[in-house]
C-alpha positions as CSV (number, residue, x, y, z in Angstrom):
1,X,55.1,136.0,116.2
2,X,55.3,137.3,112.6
3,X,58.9,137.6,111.4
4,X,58.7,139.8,108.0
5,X,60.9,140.2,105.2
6,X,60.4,143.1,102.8
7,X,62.3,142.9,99.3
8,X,62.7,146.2,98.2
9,X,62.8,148.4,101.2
10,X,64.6,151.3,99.5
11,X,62.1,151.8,97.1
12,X,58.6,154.4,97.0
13,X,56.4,152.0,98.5
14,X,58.7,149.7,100.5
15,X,60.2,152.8,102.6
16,X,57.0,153.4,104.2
17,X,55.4,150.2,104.2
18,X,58.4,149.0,106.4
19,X,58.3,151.9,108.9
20,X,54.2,151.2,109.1
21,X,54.5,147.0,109.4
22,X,57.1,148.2,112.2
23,X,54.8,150.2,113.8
24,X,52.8,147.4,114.3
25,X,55.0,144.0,114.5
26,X,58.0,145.6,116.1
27,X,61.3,146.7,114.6
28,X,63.1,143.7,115.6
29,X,60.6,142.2,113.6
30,X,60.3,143.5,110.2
31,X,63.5,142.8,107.9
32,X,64.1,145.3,105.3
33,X,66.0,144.4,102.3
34,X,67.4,145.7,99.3
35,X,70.4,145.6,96.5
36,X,71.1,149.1,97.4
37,X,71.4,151.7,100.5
38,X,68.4,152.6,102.5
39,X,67.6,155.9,104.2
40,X,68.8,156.1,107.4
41,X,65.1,155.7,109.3
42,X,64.8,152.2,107.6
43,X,68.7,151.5,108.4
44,X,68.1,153.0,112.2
45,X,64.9,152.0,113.2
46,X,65.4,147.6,112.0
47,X,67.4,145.3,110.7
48,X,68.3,146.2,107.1
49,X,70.6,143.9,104.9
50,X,71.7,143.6,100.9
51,X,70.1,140.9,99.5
52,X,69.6,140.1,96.2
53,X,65.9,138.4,95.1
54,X,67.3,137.1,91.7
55,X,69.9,134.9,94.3
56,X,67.2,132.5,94.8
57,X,70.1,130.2,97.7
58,X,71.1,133.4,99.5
59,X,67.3,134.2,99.2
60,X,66.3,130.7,100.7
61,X,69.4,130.9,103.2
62,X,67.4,134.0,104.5
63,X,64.2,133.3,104.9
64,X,65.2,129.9,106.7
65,X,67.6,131.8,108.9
66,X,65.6,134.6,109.9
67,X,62.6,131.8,110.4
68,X,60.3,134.8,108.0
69,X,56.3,134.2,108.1
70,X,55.8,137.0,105.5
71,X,56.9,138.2,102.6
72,X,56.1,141.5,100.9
73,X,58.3,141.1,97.5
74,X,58.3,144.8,95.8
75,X,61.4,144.7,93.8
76,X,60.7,145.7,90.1
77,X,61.6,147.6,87.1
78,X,58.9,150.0,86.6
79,X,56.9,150.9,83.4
80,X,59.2,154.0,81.8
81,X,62.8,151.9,82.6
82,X,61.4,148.7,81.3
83,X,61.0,150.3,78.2
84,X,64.8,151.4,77.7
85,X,65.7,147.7,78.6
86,X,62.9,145.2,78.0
87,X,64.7,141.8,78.3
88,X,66.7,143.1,81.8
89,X,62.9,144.3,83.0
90,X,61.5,141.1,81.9
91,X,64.2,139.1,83.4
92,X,64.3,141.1,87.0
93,X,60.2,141.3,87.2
94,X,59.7,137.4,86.3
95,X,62.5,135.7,87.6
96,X,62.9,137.6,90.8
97,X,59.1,136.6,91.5
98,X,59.3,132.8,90.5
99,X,62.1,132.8,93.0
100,X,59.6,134.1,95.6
101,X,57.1,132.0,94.8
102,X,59.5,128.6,94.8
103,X,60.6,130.2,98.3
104,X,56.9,130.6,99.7
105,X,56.2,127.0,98.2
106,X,59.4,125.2,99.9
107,X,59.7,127.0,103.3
108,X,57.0,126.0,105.6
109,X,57.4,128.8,108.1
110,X,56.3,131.2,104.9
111,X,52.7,131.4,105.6
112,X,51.6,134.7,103.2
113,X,53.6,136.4,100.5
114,X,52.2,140.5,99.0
115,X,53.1,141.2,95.2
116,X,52.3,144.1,93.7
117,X,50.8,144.1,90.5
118,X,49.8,147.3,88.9
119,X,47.4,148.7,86.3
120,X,49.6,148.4,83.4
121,X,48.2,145.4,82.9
122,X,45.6,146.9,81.3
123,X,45.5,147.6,77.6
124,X,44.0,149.3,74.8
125,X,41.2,146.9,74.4
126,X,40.1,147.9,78.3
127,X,37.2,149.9,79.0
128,X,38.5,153.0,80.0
129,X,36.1,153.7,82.4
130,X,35.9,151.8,85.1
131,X,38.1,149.2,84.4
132,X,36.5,145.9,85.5
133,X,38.5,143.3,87.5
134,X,37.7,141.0,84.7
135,X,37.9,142.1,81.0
136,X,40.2,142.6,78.8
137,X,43.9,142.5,79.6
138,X,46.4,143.1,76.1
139,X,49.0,145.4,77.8
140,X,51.9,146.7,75.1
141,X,54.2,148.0,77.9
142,X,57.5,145.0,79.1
143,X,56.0,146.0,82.5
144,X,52.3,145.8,81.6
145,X,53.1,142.1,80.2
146,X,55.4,140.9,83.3
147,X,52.6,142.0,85.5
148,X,50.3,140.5,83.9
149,X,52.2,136.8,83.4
150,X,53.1,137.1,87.0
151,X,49.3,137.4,88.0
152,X,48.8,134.4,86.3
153,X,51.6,132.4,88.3
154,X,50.3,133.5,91.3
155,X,46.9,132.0,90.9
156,X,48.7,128.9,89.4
157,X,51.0,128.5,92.9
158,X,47.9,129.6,95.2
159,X,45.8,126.4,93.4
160,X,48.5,124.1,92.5
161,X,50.6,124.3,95.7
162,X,48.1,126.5,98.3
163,X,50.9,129.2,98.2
164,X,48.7,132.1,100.2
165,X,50.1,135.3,97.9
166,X,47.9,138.1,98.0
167,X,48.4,141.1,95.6
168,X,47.2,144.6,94.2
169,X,46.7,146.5,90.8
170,X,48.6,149.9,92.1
171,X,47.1,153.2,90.6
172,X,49.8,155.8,90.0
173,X,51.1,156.0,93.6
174,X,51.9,159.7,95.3
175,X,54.2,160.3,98.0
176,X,56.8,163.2,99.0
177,X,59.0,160.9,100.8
178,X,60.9,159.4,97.9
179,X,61.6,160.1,94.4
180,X,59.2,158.7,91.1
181,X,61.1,155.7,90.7
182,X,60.7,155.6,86.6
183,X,57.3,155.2,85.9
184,X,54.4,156.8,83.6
185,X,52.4,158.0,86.5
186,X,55.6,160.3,88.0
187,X,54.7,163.2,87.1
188,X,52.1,163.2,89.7
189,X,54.8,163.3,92.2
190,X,57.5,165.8,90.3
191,X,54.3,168.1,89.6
192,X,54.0,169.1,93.4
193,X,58.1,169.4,93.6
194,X,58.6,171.5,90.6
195,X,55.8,173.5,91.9
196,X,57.1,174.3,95.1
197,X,61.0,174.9,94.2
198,X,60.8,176.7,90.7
199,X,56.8,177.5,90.6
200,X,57.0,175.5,87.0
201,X,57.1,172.4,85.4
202,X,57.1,170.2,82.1
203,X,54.6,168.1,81.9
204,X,55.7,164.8,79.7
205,X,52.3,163.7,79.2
206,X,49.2,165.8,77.7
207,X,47.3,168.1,79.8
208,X,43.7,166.3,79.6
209,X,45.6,162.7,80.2
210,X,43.1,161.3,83.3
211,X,44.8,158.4,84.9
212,X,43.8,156.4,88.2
213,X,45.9,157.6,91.5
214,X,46.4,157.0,95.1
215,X,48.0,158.9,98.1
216,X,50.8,156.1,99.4
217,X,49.2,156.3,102.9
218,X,46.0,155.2,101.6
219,X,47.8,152.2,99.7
220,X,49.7,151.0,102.6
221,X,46.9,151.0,104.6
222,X,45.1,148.9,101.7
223,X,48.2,146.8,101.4
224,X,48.0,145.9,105.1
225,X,44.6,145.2,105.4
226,X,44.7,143.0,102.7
227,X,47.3,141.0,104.4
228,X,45.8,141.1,108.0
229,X,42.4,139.8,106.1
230,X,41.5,136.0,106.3
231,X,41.9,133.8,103.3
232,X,38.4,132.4,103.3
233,X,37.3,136.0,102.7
234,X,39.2,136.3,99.4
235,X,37.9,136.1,96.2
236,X,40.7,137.1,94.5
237,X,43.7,135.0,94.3
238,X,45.5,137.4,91.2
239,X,45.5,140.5,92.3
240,X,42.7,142.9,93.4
241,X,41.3,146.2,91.2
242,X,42.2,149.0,93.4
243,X,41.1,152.3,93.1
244,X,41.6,155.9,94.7
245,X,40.5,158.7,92.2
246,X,41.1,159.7,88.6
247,X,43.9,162.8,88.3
248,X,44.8,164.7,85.2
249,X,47.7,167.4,84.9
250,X,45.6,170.1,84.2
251,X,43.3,169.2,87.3
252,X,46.4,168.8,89.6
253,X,47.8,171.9,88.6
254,X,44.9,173.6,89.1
255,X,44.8,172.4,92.4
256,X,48.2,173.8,93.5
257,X,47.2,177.5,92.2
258,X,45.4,177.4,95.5
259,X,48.7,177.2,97.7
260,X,51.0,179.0,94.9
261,X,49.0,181.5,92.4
262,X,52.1,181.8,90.0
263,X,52.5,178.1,89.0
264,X,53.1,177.4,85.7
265,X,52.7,174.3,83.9
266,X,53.9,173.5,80.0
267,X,53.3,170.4,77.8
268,X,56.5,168.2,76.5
269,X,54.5,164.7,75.7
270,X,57.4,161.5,76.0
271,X,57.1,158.0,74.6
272,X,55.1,157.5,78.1
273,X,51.8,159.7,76.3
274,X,51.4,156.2,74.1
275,X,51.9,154.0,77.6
276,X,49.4,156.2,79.7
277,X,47.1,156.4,76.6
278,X,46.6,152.4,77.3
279,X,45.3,152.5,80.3
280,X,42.1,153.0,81.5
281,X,41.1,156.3,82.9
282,X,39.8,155.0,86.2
283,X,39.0,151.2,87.7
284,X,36.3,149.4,88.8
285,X,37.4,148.1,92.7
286,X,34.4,146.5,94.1
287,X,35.4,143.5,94.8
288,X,38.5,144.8,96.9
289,X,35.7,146.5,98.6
290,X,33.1,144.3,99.5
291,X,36.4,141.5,100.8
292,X,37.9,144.2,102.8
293,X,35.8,146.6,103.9
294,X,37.6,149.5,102.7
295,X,37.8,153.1,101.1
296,X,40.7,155.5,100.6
297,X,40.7,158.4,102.6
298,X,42.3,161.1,100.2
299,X,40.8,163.2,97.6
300,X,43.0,166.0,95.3
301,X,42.8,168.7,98.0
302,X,43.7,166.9,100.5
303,X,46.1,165.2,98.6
304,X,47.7,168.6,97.3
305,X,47.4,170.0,100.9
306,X,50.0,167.3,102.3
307,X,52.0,167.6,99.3
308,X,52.5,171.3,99.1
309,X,53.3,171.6,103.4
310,X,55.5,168.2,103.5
311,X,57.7,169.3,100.4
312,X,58.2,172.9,101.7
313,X,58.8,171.2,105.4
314,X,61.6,169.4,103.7
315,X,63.0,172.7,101.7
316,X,62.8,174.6,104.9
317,X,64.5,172.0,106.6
318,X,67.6,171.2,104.0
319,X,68.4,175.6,103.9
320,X,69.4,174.8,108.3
């Protein structure tokens, strides 16, 4: 039977991957985890606990405890707060990770560990079409650099000690069932929000700026099938290229005219212009693939469709 911890519950993608993994290993099963409060479907439907990843003893005491086979470690600080506190992001991103890792190494029952790295690792000297999964890789972000040194020990602890960690280069990630957690991609979430409740919104990158993206259904469903696939059939022991489509803020507000005609959209370009500016403008995800025979499942319209009804589902139901 797989025991699961997930470090990070409370976050964007760790609030739905743990409602999906208990969907599908039991509630009892699937331990969510985080330093602060959850919403109450992660607190009611599981077990949920404070813990702490950078306490690597109360971490170990856990995992041993709770006799965990998985891990899915998705505490970080993402790319727009890492900037305002570089040494804190580097310290939480790295060290919180090598404490995994040590964890996955020393605890037998621990038979897979998911990571999440991201696209930031990506830089200026990057194609930025099609971004293969090997090429270039000078990121200037704290994030972009973390992710990218933690890719590298991963591969280290999967050769050196046959640690089985398995990982993914995010896109911009877009869901309406938590707030942007700090990152340059958010305004593909606040876009749809400010749309619906005040029918405008300021955009702080440029109009034309074309960065990869994903619906967070179709990256759970990657993240899972990654982890349900067998070793032997990986050929990627970093983390995987992954790859939905290619949104700009002039496309995606385009898109919403469709449901509301009066949307209006203005330009206020942040220090996150120069961070999205180094990143490639969409990726090249074969090799994800051909290893798991998968696709995502959601293009713009549908993508604005769910977006537009969910948001004005939850409007409608916070006025009763």
């Amino acid at each position: 039977m797989e025991r699961i911890l997930i470090i990070g519950a409370a976050g964007q993608i760790g609030s739905e991957l743990t409602l999906e993994l208990r969907k599908i290993y039991g509630n009892a099963n699937v331990y969510a985890t985080d330093v602060k409060d959850a919403e109450l479907d992660i607190k009611e439907s599981g077990p949920f606990q404070l813990l702490d990843v950078m306490d690597d003893k109360h971490l170990i005491h856990f995992v041993i405890r709770h006799k965990i086979t998985q891990i899915y470690h998705l505490a970080a600080v993402l790319s727009g707060n890492a900037e305002k506190l570089p040494v804190q992001a580097w310290h939480i991103n790295m060290d919180g990770l090598m404490n995994i890792l040590e964890v996955a190494k020393l605890v037998e029952d621990v038979k897979k560990v998911f990571w999440p790295s991201s696209i930031a690792v990506f830089g200026s000297t990057t194609p930025r079409q099609l971004a293969p999964q090997v090429t270039y890789m000078e990121p200037s972000t704290v994030y972009g650099i973390s992710k990218l040194a933690a890719e590298r020990w991963c591969e280290y602890y999967s050769k050196r000690y046959h640690v089985d960690i398995r990982s993914l280069r995010y896109p911009g990630l877009i869901s309406y069932k938590t707030e942007p957690g700090g990152g340059t991609t958010d305004w593909a979430i606040e876009i749809y929000f400010e749309a619906i409740k005040k029918r405008n919104y300021t955009c702080f990158v440029e109009a034309e700026t074309l960065m990869p993206m994903m619906f967070m259904d179709d990256a759970i469903k990657a993240t899972i099938s990654l982890m349900e696939a067998e070793r032997s059939n990986l050929s990627i022991h970093s983390a995987y290229n992954l790859s939905g489509l290619s949104m700009s803020p002039a496309l995606v507000s385009m898109d919403i005219k469709r449901h509301v005609p009066d949307f209006t959209i203005s330009y206020a370009p942040d220090f996150r212009q120069q961070i999205a500016d180094s990143w490639p403008q969409s990726v090249d995800d074969r090799n994800f693939r051909r290893d798991i025979k998968w696709k995502p499942a959601f293009d713009l319209t549908r993508i604005t469709d769910v977006m537009v009804a969910e948001i004005r589902k939850q409007i409608k139901a916070s006025l009763t």
